[in-house]
C-alpha positions as CSV (number, residue, x, y, z in Angstrom):
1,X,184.4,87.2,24.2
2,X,186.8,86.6,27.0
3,X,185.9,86.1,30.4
4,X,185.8,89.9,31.9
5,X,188.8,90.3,34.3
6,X,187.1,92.2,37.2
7,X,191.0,92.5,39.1
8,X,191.1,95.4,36.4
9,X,190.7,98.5,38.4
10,X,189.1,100.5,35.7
11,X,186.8,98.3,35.3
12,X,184.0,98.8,38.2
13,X,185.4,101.8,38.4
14,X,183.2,102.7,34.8
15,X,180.4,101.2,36.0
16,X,180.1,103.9,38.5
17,X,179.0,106.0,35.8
18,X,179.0,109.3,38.0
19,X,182.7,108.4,39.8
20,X,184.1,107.2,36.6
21,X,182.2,111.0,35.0
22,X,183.6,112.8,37.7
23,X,186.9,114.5,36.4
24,X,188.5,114.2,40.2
25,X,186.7,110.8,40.6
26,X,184.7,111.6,43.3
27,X,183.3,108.2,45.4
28,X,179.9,109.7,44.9
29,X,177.5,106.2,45.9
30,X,179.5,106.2,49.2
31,X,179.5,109.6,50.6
32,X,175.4,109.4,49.6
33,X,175.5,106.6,51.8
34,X,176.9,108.4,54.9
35,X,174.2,111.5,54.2
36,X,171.3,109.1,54.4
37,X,172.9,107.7,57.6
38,X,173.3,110.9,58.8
39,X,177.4,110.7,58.4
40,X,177.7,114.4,57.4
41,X,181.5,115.1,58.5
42,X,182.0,111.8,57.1
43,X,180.7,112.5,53.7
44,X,182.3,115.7,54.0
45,X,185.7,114.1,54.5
46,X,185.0,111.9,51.5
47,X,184.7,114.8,48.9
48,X,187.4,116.8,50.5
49,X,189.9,113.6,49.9
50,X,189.0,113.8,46.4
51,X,187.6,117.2,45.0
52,X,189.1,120.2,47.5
53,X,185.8,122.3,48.0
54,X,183.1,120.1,48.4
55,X,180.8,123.4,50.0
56,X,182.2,125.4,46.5
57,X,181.1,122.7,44.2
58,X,177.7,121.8,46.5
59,X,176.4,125.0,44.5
60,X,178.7,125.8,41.6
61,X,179.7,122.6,40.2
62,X,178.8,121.9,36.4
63,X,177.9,118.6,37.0
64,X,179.1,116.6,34.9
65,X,178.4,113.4,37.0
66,X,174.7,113.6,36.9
67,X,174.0,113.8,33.3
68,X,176.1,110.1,33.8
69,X,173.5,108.9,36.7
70,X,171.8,105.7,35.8
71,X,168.6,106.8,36.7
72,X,168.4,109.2,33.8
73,X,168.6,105.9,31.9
74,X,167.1,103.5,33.6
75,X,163.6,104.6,35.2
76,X,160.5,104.3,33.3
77,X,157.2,105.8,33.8
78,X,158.3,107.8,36.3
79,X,157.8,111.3,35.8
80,X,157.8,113.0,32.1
81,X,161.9,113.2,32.2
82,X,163.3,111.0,34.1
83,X,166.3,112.9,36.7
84,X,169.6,111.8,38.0
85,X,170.2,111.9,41.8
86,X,170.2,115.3,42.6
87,X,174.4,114.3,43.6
88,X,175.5,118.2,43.7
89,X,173.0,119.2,45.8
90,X,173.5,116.7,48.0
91,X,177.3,117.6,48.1
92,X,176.4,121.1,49.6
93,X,174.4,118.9,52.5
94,X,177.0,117.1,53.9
95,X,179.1,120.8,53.6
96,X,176.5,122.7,55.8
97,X,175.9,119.9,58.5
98,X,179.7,118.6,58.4
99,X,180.6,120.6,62.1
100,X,183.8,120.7,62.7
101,X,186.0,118.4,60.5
102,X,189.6,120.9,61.4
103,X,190.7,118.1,63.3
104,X,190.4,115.2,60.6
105,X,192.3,116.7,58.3
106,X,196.2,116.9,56.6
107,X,198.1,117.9,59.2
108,X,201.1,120.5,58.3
109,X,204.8,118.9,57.9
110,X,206.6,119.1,60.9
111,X,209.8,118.8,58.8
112,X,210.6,120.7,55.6
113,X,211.9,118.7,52.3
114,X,214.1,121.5,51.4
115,X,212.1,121.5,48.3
116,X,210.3,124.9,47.1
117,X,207.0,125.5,44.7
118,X,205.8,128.4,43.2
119,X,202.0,128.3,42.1
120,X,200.8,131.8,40.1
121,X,197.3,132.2,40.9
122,X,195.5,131.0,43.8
123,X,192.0,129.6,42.0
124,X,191.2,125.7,42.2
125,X,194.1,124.3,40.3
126,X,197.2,126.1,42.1
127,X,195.2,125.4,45.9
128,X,194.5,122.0,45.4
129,X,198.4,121.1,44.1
130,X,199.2,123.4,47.7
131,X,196.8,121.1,49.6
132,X,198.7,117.7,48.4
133,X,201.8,118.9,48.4
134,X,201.9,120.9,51.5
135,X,201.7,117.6,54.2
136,X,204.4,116.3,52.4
137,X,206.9,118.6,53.8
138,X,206.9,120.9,50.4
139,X,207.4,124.8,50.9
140,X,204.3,126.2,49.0
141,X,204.0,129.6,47.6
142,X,200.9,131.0,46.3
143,X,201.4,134.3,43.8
144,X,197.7,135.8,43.5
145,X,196.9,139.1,42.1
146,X,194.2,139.8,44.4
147,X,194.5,140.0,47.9
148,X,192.4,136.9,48.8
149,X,192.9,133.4,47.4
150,X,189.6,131.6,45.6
151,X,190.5,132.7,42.1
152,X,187.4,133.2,39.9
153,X,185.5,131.4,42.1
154,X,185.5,134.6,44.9
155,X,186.0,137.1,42.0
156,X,183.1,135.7,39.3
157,X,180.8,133.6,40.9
158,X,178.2,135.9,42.3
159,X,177.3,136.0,46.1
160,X,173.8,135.0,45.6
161,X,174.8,131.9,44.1
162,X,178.4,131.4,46.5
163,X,178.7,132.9,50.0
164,X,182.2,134.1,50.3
165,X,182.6,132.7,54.1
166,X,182.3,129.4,51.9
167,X,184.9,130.3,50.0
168,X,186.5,131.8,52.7
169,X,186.5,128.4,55.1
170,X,187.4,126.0,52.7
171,X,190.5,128.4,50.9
172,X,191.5,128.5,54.5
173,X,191.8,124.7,55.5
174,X,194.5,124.6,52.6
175,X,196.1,127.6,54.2
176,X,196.1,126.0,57.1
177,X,198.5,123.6,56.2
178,X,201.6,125.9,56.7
179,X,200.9,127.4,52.5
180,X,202.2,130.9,52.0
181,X,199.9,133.2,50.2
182,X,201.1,136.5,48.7
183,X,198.3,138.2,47.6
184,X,198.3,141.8,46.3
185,X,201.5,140.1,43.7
186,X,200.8,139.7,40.0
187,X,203.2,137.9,38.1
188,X,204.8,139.3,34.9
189,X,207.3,138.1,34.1
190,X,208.2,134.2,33.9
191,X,211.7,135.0,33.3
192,X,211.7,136.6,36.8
193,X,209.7,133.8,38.7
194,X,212.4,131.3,36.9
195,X,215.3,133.1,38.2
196,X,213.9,132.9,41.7
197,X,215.3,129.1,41.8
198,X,212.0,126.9,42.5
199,X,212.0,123.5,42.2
200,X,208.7,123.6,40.7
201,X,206.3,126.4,38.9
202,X,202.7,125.4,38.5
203,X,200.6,128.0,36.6
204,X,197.1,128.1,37.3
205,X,196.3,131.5,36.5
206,X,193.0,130.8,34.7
207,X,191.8,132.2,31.5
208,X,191.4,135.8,32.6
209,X,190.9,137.9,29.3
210,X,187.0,137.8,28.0
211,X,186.3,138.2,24.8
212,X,185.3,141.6,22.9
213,X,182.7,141.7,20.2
214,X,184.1,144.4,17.6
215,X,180.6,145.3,15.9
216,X,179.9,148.6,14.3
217,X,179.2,151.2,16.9
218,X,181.5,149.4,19.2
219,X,184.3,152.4,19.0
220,X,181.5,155.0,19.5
221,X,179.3,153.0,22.5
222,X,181.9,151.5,24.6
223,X,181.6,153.4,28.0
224,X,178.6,151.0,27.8
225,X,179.6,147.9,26.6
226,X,181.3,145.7,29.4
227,X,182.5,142.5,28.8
228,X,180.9,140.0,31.6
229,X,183.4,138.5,33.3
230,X,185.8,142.1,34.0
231,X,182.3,142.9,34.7
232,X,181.4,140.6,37.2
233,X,185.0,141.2,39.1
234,X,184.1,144.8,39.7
235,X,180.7,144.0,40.9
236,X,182.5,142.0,43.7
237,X,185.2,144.4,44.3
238,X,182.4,147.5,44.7
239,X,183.5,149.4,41.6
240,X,179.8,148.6,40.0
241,X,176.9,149.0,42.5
242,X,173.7,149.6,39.3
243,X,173.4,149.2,35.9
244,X,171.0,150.6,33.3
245,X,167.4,149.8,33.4
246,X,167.5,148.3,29.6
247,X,170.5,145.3,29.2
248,X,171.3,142.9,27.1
249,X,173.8,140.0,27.6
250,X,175.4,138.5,24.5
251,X,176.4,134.9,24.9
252,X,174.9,131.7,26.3
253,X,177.6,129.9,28.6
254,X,177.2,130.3,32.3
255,X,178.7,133.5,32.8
256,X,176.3,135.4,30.9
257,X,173.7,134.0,33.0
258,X,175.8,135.2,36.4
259,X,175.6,138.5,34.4
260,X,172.0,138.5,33.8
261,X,170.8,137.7,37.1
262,X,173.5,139.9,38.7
263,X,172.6,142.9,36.7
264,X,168.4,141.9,37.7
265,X,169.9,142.7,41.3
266,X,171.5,146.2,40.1
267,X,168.4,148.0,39.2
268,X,168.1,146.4,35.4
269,X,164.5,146.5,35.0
270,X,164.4,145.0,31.3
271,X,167.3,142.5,31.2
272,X,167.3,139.4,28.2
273,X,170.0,137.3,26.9
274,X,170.6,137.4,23.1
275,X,172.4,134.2,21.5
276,X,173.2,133.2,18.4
277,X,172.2,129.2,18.9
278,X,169.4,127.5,20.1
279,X,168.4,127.3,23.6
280,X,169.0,123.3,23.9
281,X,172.8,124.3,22.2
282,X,173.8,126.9,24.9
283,X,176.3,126.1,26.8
284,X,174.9,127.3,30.1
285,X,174.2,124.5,32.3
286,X,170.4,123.4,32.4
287,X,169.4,124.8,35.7
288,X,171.3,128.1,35.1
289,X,168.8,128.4,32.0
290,X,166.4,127.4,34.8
291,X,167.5,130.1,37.5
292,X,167.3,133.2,34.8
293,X,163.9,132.2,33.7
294,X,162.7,132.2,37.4
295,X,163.7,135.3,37.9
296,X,162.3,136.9,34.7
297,X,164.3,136.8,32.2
298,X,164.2,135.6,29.1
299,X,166.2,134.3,26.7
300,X,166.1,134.8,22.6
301,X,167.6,132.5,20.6
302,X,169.1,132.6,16.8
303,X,169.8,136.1,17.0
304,X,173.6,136.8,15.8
305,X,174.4,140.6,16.7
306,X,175.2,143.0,14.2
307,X,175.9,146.6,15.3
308,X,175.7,148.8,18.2
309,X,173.3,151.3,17.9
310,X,174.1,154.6,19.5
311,X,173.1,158.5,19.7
312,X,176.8,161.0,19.3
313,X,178.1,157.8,21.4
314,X,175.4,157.1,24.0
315,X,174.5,153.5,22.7
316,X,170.4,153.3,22.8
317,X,170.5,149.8,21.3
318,X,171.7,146.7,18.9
319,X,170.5,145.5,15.9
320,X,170.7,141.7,14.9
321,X,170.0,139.0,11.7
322,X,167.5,136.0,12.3
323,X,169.3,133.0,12.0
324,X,168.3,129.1,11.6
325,X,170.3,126.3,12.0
326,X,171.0,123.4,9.1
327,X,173.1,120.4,10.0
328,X,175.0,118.9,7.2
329,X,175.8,114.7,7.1
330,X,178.3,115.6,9.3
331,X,176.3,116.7,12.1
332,X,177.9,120.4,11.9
333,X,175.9,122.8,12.5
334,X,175.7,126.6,10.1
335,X,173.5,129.1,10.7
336,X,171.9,130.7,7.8
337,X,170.0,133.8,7.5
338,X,166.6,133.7,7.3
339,X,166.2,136.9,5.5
340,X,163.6,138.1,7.9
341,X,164.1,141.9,8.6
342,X,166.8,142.4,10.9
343,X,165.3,143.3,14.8
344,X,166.0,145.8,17.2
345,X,166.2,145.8,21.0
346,X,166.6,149.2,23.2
347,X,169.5,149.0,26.0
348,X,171.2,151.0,27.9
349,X,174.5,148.6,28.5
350,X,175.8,145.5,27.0
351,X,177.3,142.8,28.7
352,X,179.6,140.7,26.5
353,X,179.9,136.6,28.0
354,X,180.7,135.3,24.0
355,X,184.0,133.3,25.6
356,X,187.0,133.7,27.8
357,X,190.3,133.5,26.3
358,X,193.4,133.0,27.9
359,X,196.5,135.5,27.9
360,X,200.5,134.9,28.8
361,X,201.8,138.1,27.8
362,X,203.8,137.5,31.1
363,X,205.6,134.3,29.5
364,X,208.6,135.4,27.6
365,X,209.0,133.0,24.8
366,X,212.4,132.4,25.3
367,X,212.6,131.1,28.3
368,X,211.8,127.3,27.1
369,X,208.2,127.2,27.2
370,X,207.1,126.2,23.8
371,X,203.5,127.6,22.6
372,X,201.3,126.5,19.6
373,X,199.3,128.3,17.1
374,X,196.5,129.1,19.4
375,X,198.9,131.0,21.9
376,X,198.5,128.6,24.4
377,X,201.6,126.4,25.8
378,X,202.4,123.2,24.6
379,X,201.0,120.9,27.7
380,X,201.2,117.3,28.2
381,X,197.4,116.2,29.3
382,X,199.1,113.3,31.3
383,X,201.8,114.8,33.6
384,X,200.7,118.9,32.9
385,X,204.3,119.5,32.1
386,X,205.3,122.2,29.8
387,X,208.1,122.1,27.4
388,X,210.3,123.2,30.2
389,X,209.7,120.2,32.6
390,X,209.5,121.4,35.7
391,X,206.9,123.9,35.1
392,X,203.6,123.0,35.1
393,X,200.1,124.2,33.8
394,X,196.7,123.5,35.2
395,X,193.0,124.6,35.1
396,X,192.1,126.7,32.3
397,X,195.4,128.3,32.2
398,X,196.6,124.4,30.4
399,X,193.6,123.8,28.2
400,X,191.1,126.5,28.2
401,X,188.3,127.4,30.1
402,X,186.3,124.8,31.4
403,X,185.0,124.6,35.5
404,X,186.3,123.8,39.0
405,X,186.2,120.5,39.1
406,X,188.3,120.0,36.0
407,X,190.7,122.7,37.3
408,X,190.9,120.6,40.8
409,X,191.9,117.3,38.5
410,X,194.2,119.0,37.0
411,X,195.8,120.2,40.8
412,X,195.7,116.4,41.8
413,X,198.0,115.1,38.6
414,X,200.2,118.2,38.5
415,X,201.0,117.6,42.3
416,X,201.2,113.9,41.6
417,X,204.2,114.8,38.5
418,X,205.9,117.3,41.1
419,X,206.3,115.2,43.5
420,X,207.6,112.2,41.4
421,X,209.7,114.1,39.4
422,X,211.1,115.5,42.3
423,X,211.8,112.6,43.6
424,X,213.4,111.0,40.7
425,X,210.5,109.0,39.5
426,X,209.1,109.3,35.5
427,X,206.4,111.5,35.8
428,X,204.3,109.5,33.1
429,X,204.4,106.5,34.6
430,X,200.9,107.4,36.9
431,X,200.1,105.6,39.8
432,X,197.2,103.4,39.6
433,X,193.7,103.8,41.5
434,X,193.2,102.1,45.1
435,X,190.8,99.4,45.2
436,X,189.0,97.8,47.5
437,X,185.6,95.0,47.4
438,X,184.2,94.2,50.2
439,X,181.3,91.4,50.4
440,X,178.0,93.3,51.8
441,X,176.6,90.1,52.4
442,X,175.4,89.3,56.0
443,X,173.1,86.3,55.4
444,X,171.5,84.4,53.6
445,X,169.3,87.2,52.1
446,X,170.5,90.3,54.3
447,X,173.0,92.9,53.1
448,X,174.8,95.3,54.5
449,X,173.0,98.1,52.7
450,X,169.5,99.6,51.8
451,X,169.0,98.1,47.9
452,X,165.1,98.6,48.5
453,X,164.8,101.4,45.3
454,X,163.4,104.7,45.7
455,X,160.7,105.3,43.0
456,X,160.4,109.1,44.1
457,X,161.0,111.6,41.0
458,X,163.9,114.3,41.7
459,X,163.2,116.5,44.9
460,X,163.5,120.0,44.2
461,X,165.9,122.6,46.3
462,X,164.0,125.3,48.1
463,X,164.1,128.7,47.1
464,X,164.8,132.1,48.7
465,X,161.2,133.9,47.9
466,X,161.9,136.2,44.6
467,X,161.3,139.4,46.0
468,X,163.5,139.2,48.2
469,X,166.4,137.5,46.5
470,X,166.3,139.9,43.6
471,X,167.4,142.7,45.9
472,X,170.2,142.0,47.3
473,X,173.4,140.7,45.8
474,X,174.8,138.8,48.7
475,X,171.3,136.8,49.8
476,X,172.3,133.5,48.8
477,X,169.2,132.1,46.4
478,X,169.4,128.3,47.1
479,X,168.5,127.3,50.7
480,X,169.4,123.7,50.0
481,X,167.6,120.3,51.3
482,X,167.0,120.2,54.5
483,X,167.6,116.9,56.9
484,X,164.6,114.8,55.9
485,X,164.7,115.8,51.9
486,X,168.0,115.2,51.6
487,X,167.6,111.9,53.0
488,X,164.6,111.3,50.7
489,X,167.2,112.4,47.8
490,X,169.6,110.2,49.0
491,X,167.2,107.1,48.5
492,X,167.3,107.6,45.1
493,X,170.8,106.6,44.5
494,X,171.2,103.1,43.0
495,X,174.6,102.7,44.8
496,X,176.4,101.3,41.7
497,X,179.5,100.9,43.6
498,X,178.0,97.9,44.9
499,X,178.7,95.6,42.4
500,X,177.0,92.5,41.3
501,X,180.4,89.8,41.6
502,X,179.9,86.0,39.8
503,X,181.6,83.0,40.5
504,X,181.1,80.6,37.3
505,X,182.3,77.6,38.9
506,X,179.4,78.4,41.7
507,X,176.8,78.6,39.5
508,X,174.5,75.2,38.6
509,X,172.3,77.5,35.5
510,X,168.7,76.7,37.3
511,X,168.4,80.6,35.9
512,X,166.4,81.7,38.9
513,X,168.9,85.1,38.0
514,X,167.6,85.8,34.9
515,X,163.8,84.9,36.5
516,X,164.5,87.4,39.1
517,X,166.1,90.0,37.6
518,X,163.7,93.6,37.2
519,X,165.7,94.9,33.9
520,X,166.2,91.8,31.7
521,X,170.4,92.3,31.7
522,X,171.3,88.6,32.3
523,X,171.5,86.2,29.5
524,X,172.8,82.5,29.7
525,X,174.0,81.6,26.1
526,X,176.7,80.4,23.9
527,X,179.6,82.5,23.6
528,X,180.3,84.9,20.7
529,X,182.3,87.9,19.5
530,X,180.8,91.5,21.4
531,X,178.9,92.7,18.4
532,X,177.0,89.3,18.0
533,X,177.0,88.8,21.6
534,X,175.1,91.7,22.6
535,X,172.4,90.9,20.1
536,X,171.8,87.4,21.5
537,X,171.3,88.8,25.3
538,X,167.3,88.9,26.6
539,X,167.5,92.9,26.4
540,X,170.0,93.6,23.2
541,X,173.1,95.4,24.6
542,X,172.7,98.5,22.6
543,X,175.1,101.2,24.5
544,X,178.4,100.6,23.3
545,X,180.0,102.9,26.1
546,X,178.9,100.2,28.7
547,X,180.4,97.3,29.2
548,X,179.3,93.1,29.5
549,X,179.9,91.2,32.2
550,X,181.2,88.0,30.4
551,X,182.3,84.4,32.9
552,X,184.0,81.8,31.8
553,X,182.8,78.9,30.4
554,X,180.1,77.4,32.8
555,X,179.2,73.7,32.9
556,X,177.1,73.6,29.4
557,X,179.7,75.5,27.6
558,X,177.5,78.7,27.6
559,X,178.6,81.8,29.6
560,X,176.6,83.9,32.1
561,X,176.6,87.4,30.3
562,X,175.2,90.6,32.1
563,X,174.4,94.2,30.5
564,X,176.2,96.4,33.1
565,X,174.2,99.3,31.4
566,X,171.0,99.1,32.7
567,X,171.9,96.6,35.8
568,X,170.0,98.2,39.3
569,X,172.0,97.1,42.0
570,X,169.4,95.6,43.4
571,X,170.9,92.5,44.3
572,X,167.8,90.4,43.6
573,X,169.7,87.6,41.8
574,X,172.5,87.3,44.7
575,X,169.2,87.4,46.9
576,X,167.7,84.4,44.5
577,X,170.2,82.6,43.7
578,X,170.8,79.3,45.7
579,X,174.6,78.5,45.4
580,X,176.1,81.8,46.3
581,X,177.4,82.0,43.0
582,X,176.2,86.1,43.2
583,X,177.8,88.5,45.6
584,X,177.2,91.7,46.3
585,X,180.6,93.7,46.9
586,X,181.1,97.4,47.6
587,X,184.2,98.8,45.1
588,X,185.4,101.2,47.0
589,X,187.9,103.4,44.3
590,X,190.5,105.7,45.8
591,X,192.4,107.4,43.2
592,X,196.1,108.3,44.4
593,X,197.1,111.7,45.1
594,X,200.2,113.1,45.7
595,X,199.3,112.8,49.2
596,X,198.4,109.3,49.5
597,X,199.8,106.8,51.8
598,X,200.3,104.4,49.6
599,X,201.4,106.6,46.6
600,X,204.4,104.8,44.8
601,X,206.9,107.8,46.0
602,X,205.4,108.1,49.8
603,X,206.3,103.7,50.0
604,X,209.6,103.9,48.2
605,X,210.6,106.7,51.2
606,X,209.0,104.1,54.0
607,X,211.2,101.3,52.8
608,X,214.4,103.8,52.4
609,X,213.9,104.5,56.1
């Protein structure tokens, strides 16, 4: 292999497996840091650089950084499963001890560009391409359809799981910046919005239609049959305040469990979720499963509905086949019948949650905007351009539903295309991460942070008692850690952005490294293509999504090679070592928004001037 070039910004960057997870690339080691130092406005600051609502996503995020943590891979013996950091949770900390943080943030243009966006909807996507383009002197327009801004996030994320002042605080710092929200305006017509001259349209109007379920009986029963997430909207607006005693909720994503639970607080007495997979295949996230079966309800699995059962059009119920799943070479899963007799539950209402689809009856398809075979536009992923350049999608409204933080990525590269095609730049040619390493030695054998390893198991978030949660809509169910737990959380992170640096020509291969080191990932040995190379090492590199650290050739011709995979952080073999061929150096990795100081566009204008 060839010696690893380390100047390679993406390359650190993936061994901070929950940063590099993260789709807005949140420096999630550092603002940890700053919690257990007790930094709060500071780590506050950090998220809100990089992912917009950092007290929204502290309790809704999917997560999709800590199924990446290395401690799900790397502890042993320590507990039955082991747990990532708990890095969501911790999020929410530093958003309910931040204080006052007004004063750190963008501050509104005190001069106009004389350039004018539209954004249609005002969820995640359309307010985080507001808050980076706003500072830059861009006149922002937000068309929302309800009054407020937030999206689905105010309109289908429950109160007990999302206080609206939340929502309400951190929608406002981006209004703050001198953005113009017109709520109360649904758009329909793009033909319209075009004619009104913009310089820019970003779309980020979600995926707003949910899907029906057209069974038998569904013509008959449908006063009763809601589907979840029109549902959910009219919970929050007031126009649903109970629900039948018997529900069921079809569909095993997360909305059906916000349905379940929401229509527990409504006065359902008897309320289970139906689904047609297994448990371990829903697509709910883990501790949503978890929430719903705390609060009593369960969930049956391999059940594919069949019919709506009603009396002269007063549905009493649903019928459904047994299924089992078979996988073929493939890995693709059928479900077959089992030929069991089909079963019957009694209900009252139905809640449908089987999908969301997305809907542009509003997009004339003349106007330039291309669309494919699945009625949704034709997007670029890089730059979020449609076929008509200088509108743009974002959120689910580009690729189909998915969560906040991917509809906040998608904001930060819409905002970045905007603002260089607006500037005359190529919008595909994307501006490259800020990187920084800084050495975190001190001494000899001091460093400049805590790389003692916590070897406590994952600390659970405190609970509103159930009796009273499941009465009340609005009480929020999570308390979150307090002070002390969430620094004992905070111990647990590895803090993989400090990275283990090695200087071949340094290094005299006495080994004292590979004596030292806890996990067996350094190997002296004779060089060798990847496949064979990661056989030879003291551990076998096995995962092929991690990467070797490979130096050049050291004094005996072999080459120091380290399994970045299952590396600690620790430090112990820049601690051992006697030559200081070892460094421990943070990677601090910034990626460039729109807003950036040192984005390409904001430096060409500084050297104009």
């Amino acid at each position: 292999m060839q010696p690893t070039d380390i100047r390679d910004p993406n390359y650190f960057h993936k061994v901070v497996d929950c940063q590099w997870a993260c789709p807005s690339h949140t420096p999630v080691p550092e603002y940890i840091r700053l919690i257990s130092a007790g930094r709060y406005a500071d780590a506050y600051m950090v998220n809100w650089e990089s992912n917009v609502f950092p007290g929204i996503l502290g309790r809704t995020c999917d997560r999709p950084c800590e199924p990446a943590c290395r401690r799900g891979r790397v502890e042993e013996n320590n507990g039955e499963k082991p747990e990532p950091v708990a890095i969501c949770r911790l999020k929410r900390v530093a958003a309910d001890n931040k204080g006052e943080v007004k004063a750190r943030m963008s501050k509104r243009a005190t001069k106009k560009n004389g350039k004018r966006i539209a954004c249609i909807g005002a969820g995640p996507a359309s307010l985080t391409v507001a808050r980076d383009l706003a500072p830059l002197g861009y006149e922002i327009v937000v068309y929302e359809a309800d009054q407020k801004g937030g999206g689905f996030m105010r309109t289908q994320v429950p109160r007990f799981r999302l206080p609206e002042s939340v929502i309400d605080e951190e929608v406002g710092y981006i209004l703050d910046l001198g953005v113009e929200l017109r709520g109360g305006q649904r758009i329909d017509s793009m033909r319209s919005m075009l004619e009104k001259n913009y310089d820019a349209v970003f779309v980020g109007s979600g995926a707003p239609r949910g899907r029906a379920l057209k069974l038998p009986g569904f013509d008959e029963a449908e006063a009763n049959i809601h589907i979840g997430i029109d549902w959910l909207s009219s919970v929050y607006f007031g126009h649903v305040k109970e629900i039948g005693k018997r529900v069921i909720v079809l569909g095993g994503g997360n909305t059906a469990m916000d349905c379940c639970r929401s229509a527990r607080r409504l006065g359902g007495e008897d309320v289970k979720v139906i689904v047609r997979s297994g448990f371990d295949e829903m697509k709910a996230s883990p501790w949503e499963k978890e929430d719903a079966a705390h609060e009593g309800i369960p969930i049956l699995n391999y059940l594919v509905p069949k019919a709506f059962i009603h009396d002269n059009g007063k549905l009493t119920g649903m019928s459904f086949e047994k299924v089992r799943a078979e996988y073929d070479e493939r890995g693709k899963r059928k479900l077959i019948p089992t030929g069991e007799p089909d079963q019957h539950f009694d209900c009252d209402e139905v809640l449908v949650a089987v999908g969301q689809e997305n809907a542009f009856p509003w997009i004339e398809r003349d106007v330039g905007i291309e669309f494919n075979e699945w009625g949704m536009p034709v997007v670029d992923e890089v730059t979020h351009q449609s076929t008509l350049p200088h509108v743009l999608f974002g959120g689910d409204a580009a690729f189909g539903p998915k969560n906040i933080i991917w509809a906040v990525a998608h904001g930060h590269e819409a905002a970045v295309s905007i603002d260089r095609m607006l500037n005359g730049q190529p919008t595909a040619e994307r501006p490259p991460p800020n990187v920084r390493m800084l050495s975190q030695k001190m001494g000899i054998h001091e460093w400049s942070y805590d790389n003692d390893i916590s070897n406590d198991e994952r600390f659970k978030v405190p609970l509103v008692p159930f009796e009273v949660a499941i009465k009340s809509m609005s009480t929020e169910v999570e308390l979150g850690f307090d002070a002390a737990t969430a620094w004992q959380e905070a111990q647990r992170c590895l803090n993989c952005d400090v990275q283990t640096v090695f200087t071949d020509s340094a290094c005299i291969e006495c080994d004292a490294c590979v004596d030292i080191c806890p996990m067996d990932c350094i190997t002296f040995t004779g060089n060798a293509p990847e496949h064979e190379l990661r056989q030879k090492l003291t551990a076998p590199a096995l995962n092929l999504t991690q990467s070797l650290y490979v130096s050049g050739p050291l004094k005996t011709e072999r080459v120091m090679v380290k399994d970045e995979d299952v590396c600690l952080h620790c430090g112990l073999c820049a601690e051992r070592c006697p030559t200081g061929a070892w460094d421990m150096k943070k990677t601090l990795i910034q990626m460039v928004h729109a807003n950036t100081p040192t984005c390409p566009s904001k430096v060409k204008k500084k050297e104009a001037a």
